[in-house]
mmJSON file of the N, C-alpha and C atoms, coordinates in Angstrom:
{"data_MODEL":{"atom_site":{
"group_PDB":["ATOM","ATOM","ATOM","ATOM","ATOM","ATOM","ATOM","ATOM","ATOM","ATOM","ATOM","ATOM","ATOM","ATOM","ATOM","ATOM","ATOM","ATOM","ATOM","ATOM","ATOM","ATOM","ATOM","ATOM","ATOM","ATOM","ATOM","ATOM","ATOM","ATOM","ATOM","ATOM","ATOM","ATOM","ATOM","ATOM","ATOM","ATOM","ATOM","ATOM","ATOM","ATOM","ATOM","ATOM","ATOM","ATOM","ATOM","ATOM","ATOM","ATOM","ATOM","ATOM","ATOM","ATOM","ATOM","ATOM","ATOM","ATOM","ATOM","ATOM","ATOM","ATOM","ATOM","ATOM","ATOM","ATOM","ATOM","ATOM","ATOM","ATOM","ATOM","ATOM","ATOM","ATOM","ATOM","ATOM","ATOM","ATOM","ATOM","ATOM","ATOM","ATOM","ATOM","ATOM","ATOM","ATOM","ATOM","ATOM","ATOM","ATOM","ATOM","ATOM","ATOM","ATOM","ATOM","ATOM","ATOM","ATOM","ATOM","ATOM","ATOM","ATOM","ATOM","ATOM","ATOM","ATOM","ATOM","ATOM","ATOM","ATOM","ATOM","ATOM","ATOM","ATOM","ATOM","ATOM","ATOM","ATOM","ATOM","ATOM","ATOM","ATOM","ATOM","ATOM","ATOM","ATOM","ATOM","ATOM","ATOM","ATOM","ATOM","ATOM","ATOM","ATOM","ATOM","ATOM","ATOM","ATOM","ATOM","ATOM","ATOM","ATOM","ATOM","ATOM","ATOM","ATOM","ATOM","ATOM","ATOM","ATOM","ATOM","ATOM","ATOM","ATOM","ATOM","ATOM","ATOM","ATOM","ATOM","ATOM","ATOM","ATOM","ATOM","ATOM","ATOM","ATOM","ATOM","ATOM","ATOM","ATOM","ATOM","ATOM","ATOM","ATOM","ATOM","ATOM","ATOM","ATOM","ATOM","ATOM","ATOM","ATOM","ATOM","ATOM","ATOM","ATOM","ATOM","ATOM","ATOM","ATOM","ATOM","ATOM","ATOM","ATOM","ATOM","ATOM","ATOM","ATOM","ATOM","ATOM","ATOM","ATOM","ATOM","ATOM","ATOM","ATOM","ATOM","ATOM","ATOM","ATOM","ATOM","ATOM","ATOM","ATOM","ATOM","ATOM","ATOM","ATOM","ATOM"],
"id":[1,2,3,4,5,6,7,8,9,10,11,12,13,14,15,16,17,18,19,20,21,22,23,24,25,26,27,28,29,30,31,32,33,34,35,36,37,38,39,40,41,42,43,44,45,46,47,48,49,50,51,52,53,54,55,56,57,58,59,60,61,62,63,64,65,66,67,68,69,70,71,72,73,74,75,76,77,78,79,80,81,82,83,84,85,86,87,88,89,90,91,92,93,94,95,96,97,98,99,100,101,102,103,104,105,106,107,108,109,110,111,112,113,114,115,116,117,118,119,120,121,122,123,124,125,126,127,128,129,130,131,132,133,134,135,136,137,138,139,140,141,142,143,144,145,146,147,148,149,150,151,152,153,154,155,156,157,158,159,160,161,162,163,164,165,166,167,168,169,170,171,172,173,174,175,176,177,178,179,180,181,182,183,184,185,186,187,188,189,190,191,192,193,194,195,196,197,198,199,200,201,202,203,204,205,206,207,208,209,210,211,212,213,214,215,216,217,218,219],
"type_symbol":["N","C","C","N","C","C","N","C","C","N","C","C","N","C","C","N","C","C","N","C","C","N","C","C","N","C","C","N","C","C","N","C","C","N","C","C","N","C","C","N","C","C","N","C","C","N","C","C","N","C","C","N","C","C","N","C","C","N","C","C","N","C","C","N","C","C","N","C","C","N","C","C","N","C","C","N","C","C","N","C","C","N","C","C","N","C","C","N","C","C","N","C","C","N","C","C","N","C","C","N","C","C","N","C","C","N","C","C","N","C","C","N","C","C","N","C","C","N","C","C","N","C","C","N","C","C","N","C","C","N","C","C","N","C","C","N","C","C","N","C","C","N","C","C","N","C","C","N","C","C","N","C","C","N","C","C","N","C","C","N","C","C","N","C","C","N","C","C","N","C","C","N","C","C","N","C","C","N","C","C","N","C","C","N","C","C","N","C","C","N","C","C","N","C","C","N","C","C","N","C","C","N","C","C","N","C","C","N","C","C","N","C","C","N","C","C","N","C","C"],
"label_atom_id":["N","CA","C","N","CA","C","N","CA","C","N","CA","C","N","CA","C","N","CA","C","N","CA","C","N","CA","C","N","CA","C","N","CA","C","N","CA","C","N","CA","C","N","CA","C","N","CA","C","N","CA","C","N","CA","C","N","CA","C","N","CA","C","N","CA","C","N","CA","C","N","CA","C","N","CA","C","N","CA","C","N","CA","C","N","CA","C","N","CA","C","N","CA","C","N","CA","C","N","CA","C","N","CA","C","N","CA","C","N","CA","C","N","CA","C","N","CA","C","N","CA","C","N","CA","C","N","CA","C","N","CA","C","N","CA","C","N","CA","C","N","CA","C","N","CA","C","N","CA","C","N","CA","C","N","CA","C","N","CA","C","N","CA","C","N","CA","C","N","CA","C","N","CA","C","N","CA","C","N","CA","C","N","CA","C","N","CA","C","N","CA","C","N","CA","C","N","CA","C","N","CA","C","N","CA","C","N","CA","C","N","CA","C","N","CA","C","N","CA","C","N","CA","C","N","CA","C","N","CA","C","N","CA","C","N","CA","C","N","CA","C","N","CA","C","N","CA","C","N","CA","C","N","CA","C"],
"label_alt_id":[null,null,null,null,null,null,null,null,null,null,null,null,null,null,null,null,null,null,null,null,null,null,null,null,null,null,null,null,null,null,null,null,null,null,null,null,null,null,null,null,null,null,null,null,null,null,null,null,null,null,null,null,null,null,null,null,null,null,null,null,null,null,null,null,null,null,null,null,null,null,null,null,null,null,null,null,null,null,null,null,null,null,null,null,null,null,null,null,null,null,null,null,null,null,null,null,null,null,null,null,null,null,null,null,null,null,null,null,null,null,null,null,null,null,null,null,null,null,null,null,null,null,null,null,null,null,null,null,null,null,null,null,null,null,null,null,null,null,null,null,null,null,null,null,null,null,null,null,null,null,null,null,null,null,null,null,null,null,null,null,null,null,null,null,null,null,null,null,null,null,null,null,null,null,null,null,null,null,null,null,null,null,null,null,null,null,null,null,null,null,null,null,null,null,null,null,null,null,null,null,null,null,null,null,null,null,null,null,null,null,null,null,null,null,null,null,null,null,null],
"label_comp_id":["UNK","UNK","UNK","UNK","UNK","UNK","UNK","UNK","UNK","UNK","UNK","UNK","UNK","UNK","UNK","UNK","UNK","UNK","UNK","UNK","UNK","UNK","UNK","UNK","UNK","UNK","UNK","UNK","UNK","UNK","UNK","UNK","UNK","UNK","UNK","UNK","UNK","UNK","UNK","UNK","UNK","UNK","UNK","UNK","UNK","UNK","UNK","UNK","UNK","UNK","UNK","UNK","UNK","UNK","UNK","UNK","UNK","UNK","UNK","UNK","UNK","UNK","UNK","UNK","UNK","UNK","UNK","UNK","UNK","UNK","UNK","UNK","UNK","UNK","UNK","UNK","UNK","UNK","UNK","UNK","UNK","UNK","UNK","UNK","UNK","UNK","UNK","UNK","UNK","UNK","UNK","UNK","UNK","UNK","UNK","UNK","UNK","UNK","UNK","UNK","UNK","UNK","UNK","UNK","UNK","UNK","UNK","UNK","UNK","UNK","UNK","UNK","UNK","UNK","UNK","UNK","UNK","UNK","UNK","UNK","UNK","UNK","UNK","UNK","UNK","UNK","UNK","UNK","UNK","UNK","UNK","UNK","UNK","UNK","UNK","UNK","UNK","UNK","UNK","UNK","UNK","UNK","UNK","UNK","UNK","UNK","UNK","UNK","UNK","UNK","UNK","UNK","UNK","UNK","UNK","UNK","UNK","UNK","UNK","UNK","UNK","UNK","UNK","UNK","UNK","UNK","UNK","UNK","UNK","UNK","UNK","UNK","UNK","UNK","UNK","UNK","UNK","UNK","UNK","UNK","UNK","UNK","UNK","UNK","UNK","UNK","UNK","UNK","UNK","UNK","UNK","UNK","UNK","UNK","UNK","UNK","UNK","UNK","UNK","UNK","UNK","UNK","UNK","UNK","UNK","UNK","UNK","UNK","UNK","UNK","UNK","UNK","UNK","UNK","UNK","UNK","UNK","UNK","UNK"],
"label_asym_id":["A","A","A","A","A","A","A","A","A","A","A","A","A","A","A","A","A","A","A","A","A","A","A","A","A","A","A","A","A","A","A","A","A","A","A","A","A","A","A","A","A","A","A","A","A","A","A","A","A","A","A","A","A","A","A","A","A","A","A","A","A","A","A","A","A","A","A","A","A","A","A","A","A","A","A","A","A","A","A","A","A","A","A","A","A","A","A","A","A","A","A","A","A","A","A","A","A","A","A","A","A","A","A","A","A","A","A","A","A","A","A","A","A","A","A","A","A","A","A","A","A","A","A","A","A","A","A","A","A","A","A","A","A","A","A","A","A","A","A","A","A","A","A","A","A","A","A","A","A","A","A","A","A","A","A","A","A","A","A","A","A","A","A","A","A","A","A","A","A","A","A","A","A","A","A","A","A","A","A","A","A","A","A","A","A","A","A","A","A","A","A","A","A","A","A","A","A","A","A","A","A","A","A","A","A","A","A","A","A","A","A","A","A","A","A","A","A","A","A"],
"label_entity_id":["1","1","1","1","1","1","1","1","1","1","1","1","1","1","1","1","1","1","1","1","1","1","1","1","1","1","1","1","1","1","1","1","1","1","1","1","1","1","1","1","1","1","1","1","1","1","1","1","1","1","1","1","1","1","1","1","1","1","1","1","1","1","1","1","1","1","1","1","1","1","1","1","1","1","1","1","1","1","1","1","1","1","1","1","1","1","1","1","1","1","1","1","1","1","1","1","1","1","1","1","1","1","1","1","1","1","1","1","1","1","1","1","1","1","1","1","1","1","1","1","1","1","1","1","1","1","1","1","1","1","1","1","1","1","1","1","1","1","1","1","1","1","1","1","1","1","1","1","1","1","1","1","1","1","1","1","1","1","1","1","1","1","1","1","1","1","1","1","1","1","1","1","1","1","1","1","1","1","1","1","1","1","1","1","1","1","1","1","1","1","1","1","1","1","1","1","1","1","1","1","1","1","1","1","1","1","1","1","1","1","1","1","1","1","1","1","1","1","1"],
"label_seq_id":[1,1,1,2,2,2,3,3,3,4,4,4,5,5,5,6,6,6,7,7,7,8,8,8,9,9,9,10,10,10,11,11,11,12,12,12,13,13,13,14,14,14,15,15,15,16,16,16,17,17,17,18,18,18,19,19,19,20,20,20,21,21,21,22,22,22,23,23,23,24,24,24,25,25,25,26,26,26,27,27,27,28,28,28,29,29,29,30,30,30,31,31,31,32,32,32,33,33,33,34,34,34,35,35,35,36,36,36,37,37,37,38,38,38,39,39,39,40,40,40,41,41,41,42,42,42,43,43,43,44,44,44,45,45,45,46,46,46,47,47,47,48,48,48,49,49,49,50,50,50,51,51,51,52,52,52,53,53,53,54,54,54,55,55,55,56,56,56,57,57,57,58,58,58,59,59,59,60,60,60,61,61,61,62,62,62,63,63,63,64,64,64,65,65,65,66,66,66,67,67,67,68,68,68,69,69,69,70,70,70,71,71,71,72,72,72,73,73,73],
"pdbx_PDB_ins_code":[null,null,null,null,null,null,null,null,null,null,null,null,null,null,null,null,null,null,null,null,null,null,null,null,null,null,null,null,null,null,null,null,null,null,null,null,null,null,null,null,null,null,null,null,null,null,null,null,null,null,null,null,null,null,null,null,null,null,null,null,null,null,null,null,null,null,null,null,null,null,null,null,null,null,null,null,null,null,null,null,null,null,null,null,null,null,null,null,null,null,null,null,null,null,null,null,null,null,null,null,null,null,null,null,null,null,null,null,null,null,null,null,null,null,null,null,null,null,null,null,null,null,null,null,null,null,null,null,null,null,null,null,null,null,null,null,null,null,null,null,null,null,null,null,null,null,null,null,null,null,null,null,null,null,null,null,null,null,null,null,null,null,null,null,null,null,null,null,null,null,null,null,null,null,null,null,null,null,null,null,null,null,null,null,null,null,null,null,null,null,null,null,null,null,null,null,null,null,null,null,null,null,null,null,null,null,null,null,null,null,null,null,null,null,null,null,null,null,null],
"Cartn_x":[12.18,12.635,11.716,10.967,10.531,9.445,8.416,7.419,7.643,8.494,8.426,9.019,9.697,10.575,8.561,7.826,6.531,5.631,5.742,5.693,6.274,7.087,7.405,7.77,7.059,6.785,6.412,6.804,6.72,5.344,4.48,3.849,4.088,4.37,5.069,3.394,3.073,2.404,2.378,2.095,2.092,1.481,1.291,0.464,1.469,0.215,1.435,0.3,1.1,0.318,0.429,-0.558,-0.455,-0.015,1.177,2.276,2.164,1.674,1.626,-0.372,-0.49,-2.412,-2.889,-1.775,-2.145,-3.334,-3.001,-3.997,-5.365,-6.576,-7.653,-8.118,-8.424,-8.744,-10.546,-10.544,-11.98,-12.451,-11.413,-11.438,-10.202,-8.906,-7.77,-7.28,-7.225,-7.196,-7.988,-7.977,-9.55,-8.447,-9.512,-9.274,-8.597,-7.924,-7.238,-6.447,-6.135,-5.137,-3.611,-2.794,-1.616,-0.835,-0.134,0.62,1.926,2.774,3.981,4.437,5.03,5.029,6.521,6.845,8.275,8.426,9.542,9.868,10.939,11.058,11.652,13.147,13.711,15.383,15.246,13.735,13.759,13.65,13.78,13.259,11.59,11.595,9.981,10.135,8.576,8.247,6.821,6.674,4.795,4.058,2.772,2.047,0.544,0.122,-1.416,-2.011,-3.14,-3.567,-4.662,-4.843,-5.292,-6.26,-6.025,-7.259,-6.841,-8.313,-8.68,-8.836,-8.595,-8.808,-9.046,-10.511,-10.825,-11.124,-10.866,-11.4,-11.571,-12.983,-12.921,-13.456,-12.648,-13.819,-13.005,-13.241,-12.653,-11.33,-10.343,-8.757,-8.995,-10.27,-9.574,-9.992,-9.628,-9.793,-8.796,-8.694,-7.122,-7.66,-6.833,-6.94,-5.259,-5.658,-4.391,-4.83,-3.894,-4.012,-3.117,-3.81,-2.59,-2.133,-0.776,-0.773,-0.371,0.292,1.06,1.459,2.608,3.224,3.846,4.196,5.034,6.79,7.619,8.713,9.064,10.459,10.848,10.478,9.722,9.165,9.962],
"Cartn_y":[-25.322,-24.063,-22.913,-22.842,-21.853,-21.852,-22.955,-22.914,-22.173,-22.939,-21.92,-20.415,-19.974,-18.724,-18.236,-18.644,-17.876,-17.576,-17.868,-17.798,-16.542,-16.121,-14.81,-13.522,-13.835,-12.79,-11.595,-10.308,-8.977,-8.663,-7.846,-6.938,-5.349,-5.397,-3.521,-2.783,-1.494,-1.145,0.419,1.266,2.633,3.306,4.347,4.977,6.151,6.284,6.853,7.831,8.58,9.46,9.217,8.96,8.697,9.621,9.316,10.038,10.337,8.853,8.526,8.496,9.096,8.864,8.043,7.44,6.454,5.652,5.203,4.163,4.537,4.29,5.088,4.082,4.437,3.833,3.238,2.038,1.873,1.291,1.604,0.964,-0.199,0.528,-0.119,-0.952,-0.223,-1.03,-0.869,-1.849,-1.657,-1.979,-1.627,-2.063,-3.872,-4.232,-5.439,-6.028,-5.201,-5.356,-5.908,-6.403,-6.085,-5.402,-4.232,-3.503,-3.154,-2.457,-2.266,-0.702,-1.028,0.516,0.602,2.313,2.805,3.638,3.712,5.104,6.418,7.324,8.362,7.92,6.649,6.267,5.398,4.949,3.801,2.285,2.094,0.784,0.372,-0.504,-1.074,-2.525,-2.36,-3.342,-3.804,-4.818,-5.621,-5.295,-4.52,-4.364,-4.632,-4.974,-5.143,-3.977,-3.299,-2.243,-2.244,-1.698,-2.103,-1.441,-0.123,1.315,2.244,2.412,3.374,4.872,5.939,7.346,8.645,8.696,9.328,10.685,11.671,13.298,14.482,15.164,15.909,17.265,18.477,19.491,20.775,21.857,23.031,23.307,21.997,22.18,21.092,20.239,19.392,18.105,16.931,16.093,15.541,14.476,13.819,12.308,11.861,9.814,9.639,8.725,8.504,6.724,5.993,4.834,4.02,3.08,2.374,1.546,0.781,-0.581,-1.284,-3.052,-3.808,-4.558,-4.936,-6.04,-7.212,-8.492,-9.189,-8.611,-8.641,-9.382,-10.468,-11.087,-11.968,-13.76,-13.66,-14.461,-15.123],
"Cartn_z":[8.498,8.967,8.558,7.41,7.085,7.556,7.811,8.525,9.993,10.431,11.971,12.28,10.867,10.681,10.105,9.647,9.03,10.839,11.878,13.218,13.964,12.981,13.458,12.375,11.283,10.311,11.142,10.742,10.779,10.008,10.58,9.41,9.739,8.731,8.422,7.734,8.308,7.789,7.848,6.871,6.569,5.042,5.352,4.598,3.613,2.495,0.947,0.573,-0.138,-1.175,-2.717,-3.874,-4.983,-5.462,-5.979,-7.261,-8.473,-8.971,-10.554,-10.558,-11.586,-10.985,-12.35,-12.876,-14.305,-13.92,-13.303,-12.473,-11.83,-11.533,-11.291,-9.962,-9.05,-7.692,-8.115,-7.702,-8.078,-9.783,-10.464,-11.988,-12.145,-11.825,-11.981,-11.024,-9.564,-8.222,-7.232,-6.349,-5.498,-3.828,-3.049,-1.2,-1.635,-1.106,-1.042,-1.946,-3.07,-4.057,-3.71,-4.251,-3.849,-4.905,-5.1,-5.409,-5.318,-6.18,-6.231,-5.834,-4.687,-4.106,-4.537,-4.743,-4.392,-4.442,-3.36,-2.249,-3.126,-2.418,-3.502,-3.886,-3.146,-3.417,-4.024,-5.256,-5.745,-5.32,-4.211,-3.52,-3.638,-3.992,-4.307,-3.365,-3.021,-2.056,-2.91,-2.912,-2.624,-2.163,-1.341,-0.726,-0.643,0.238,0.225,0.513,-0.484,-0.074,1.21,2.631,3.479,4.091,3.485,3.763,2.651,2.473,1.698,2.16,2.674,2.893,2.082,1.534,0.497,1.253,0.703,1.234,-0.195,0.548,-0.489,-0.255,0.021,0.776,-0.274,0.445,-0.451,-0.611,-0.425,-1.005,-1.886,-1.931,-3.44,-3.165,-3.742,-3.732,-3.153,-2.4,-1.707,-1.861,-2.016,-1.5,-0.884,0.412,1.189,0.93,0.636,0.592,2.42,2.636,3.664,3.157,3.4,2.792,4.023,3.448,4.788,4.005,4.093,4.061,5.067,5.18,5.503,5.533,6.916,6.071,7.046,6.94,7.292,6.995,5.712,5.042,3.858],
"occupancy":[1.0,1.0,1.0,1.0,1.0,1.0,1.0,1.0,1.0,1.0,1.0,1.0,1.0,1.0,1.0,1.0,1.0,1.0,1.0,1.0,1.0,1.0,1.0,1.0,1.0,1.0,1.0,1.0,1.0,1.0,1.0,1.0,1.0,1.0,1.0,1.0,1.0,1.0,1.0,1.0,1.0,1.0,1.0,1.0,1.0,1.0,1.0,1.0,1.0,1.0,1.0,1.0,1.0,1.0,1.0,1.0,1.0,1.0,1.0,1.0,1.0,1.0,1.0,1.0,1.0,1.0,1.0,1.0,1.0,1.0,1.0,1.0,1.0,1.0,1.0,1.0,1.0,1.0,1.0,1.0,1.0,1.0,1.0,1.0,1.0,1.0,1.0,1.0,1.0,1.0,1.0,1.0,1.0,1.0,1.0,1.0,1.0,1.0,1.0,1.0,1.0,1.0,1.0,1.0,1.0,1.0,1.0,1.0,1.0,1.0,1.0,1.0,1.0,1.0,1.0,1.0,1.0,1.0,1.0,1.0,1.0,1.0,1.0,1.0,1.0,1.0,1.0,1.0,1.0,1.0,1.0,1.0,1.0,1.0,1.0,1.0,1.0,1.0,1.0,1.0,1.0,1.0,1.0,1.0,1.0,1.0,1.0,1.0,1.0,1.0,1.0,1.0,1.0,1.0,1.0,1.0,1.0,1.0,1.0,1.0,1.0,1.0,1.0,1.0,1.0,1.0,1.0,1.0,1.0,1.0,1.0,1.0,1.0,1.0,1.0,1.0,1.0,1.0,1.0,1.0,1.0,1.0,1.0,1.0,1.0,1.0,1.0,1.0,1.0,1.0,1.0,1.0,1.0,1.0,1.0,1.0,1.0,1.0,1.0,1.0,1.0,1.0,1.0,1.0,1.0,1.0,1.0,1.0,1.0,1.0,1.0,1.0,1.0,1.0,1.0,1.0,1.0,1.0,1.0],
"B_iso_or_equiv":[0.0,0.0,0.0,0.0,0.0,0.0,0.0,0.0,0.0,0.0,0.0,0.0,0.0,0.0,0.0,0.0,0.0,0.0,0.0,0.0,0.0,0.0,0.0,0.0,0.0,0.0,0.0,0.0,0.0,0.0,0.0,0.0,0.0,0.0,0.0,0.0,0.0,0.0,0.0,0.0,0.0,0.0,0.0,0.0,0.0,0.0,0.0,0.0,0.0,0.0,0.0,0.0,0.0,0.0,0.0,0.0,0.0,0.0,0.0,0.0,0.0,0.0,0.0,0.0,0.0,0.0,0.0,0.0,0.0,0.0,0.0,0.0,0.0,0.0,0.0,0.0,0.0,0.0,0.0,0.0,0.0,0.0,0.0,0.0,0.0,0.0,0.0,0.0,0.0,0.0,0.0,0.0,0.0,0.0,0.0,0.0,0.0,0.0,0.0,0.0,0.0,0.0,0.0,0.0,0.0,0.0,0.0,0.0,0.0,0.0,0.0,0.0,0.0,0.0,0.0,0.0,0.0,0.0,0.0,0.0,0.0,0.0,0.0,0.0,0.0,0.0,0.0,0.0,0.0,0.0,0.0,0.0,0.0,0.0,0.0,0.0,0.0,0.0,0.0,0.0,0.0,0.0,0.0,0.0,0.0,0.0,0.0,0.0,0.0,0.0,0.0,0.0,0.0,0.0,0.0,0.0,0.0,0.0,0.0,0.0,0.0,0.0,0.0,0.0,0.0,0.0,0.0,0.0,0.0,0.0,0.0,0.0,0.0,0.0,0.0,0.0,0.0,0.0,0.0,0.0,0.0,0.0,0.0,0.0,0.0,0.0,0.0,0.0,0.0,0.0,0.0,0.0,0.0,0.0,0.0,0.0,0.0,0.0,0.0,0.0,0.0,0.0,0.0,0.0,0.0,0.0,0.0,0.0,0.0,0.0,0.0,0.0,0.0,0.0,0.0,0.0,0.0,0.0,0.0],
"pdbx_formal_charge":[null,null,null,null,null,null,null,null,null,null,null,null,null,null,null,null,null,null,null,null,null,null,null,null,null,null,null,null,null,null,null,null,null,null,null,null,null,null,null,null,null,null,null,null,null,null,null,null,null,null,null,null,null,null,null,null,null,null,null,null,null,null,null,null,null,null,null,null,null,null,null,null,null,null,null,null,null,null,null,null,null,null,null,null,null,null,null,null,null,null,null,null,null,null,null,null,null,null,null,null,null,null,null,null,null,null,null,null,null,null,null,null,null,null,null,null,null,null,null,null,null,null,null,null,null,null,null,null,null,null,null,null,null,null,null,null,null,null,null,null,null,null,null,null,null,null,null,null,null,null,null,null,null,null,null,null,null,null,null,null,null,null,null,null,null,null,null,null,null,null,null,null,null,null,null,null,null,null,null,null,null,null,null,null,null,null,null,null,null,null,null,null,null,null,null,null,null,null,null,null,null,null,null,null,null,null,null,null,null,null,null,null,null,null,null,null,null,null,null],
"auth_seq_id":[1,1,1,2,2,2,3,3,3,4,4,4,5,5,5,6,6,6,7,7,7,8,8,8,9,9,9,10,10,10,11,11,11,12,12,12,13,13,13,14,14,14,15,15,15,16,16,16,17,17,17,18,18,18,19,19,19,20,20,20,21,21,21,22,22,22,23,23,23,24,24,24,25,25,25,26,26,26,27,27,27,28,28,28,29,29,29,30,30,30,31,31,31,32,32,32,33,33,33,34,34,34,35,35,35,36,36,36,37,37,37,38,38,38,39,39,39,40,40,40,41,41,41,42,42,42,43,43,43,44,44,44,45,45,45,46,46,46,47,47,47,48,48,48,49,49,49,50,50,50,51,51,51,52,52,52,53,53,53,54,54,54,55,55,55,56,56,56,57,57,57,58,58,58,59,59,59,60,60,60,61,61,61,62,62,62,63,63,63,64,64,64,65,65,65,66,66,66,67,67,67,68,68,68,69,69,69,70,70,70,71,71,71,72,72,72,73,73,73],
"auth_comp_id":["UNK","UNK","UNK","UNK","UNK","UNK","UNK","UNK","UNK","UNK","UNK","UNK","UNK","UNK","UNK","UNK","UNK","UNK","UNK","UNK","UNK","UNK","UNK","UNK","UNK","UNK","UNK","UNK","UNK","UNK","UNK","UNK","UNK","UNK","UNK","UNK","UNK","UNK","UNK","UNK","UNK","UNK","UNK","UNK","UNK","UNK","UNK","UNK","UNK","UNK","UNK","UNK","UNK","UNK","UNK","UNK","UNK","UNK","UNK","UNK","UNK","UNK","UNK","UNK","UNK","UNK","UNK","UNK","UNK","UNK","UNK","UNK","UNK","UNK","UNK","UNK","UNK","UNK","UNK","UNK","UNK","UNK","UNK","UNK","UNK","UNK","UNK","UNK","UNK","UNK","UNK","UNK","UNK","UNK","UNK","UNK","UNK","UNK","UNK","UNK","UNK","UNK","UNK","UNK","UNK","UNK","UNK","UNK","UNK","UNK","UNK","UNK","UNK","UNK","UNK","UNK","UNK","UNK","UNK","UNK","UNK","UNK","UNK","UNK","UNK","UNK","UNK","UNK","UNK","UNK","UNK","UNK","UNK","UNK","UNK","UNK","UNK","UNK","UNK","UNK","UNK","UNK","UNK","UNK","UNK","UNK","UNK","UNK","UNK","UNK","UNK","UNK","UNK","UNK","UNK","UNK","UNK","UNK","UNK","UNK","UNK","UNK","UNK","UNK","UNK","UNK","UNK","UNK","UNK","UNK","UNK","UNK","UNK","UNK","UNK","UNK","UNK","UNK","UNK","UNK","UNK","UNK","UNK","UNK","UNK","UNK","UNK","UNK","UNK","UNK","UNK","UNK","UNK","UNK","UNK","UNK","UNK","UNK","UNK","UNK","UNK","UNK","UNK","UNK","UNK","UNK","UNK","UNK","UNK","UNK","UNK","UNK","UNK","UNK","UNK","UNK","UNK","UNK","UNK"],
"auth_asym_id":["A","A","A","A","A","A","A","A","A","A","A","A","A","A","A","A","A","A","A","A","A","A","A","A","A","A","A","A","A","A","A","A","A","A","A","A","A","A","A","A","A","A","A","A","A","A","A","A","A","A","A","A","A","A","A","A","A","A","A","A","A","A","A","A","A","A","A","A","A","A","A","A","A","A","A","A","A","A","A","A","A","A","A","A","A","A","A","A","A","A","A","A","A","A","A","A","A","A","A","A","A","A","A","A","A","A","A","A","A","A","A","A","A","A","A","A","A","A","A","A","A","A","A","A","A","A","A","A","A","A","A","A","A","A","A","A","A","A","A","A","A","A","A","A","A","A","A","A","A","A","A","A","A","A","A","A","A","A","A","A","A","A","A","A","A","A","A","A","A","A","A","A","A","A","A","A","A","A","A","A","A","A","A","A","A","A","A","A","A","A","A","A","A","A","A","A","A","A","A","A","A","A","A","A","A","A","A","A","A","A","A","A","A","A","A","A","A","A","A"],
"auth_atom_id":["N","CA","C","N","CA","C","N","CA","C","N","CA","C","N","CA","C","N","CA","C","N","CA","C","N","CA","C","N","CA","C","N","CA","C","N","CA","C","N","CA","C","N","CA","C","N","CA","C","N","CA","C","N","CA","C","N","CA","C","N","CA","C","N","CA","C","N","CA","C","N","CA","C","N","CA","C","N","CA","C","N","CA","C","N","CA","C","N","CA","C","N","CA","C","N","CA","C","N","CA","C","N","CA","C","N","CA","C","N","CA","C","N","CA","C","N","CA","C","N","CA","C","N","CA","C","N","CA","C","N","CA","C","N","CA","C","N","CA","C","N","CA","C","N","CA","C","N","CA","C","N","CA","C","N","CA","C","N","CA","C","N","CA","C","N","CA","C","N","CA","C","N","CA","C","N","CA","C","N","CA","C","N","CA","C","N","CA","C","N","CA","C","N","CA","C","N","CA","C","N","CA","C","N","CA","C","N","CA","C","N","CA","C","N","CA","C","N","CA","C","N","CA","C","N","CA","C","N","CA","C","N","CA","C","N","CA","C","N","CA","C","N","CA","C","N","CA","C","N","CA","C","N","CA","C"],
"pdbx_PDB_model_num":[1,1,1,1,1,1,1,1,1,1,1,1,1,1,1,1,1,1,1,1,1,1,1,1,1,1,1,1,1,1,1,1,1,1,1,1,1,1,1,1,1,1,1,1,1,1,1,1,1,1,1,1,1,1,1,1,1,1,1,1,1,1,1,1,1,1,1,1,1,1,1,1,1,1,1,1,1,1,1,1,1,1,1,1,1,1,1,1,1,1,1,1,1,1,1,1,1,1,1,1,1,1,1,1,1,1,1,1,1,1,1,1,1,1,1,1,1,1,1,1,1,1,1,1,1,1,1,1,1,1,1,1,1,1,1,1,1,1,1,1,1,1,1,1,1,1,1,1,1,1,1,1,1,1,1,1,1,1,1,1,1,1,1,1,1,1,1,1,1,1,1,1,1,1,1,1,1,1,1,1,1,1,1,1,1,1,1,1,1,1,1,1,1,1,1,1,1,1,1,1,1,1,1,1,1,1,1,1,1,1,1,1,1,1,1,1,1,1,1]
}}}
């Protein structure tokens, strides 16, 4: 069953802004990591980090991460 239920896995995918900056992009986690995301109601998901979106001009520095996950797995 689970083999053919993995035949129709979901991939969910969307993009975050770093909250907590404990962590340092490039030292701590890199492009293809998988990570522990969670949302402002406390729900945490798994994620694969999937894009990187670095910017840096005269408001500052920004990083937008993407991620994706599976569900129905």
């Amino acid at each position: 069953g689970r083999d053919e239920l993995a035949n129709y896995a979901a991939s969910v995918s969307f993009q975050s802004e770093i909250v907590n900056r404990t962590f340092e992009y490039g030292k701590d986690w890199f492009l293809g990591d998988i990570v522990k995301i969670e949302n402002e109601y406390g729900i945490t998901v798994n994620a694969r980090i999937t894009e990187i979106i670095e910017v840096e001009d005269e408001n500052g520095y920004s990083l937008q991460p993407s991620f994706e996950y599976l569900t129905g797995v």
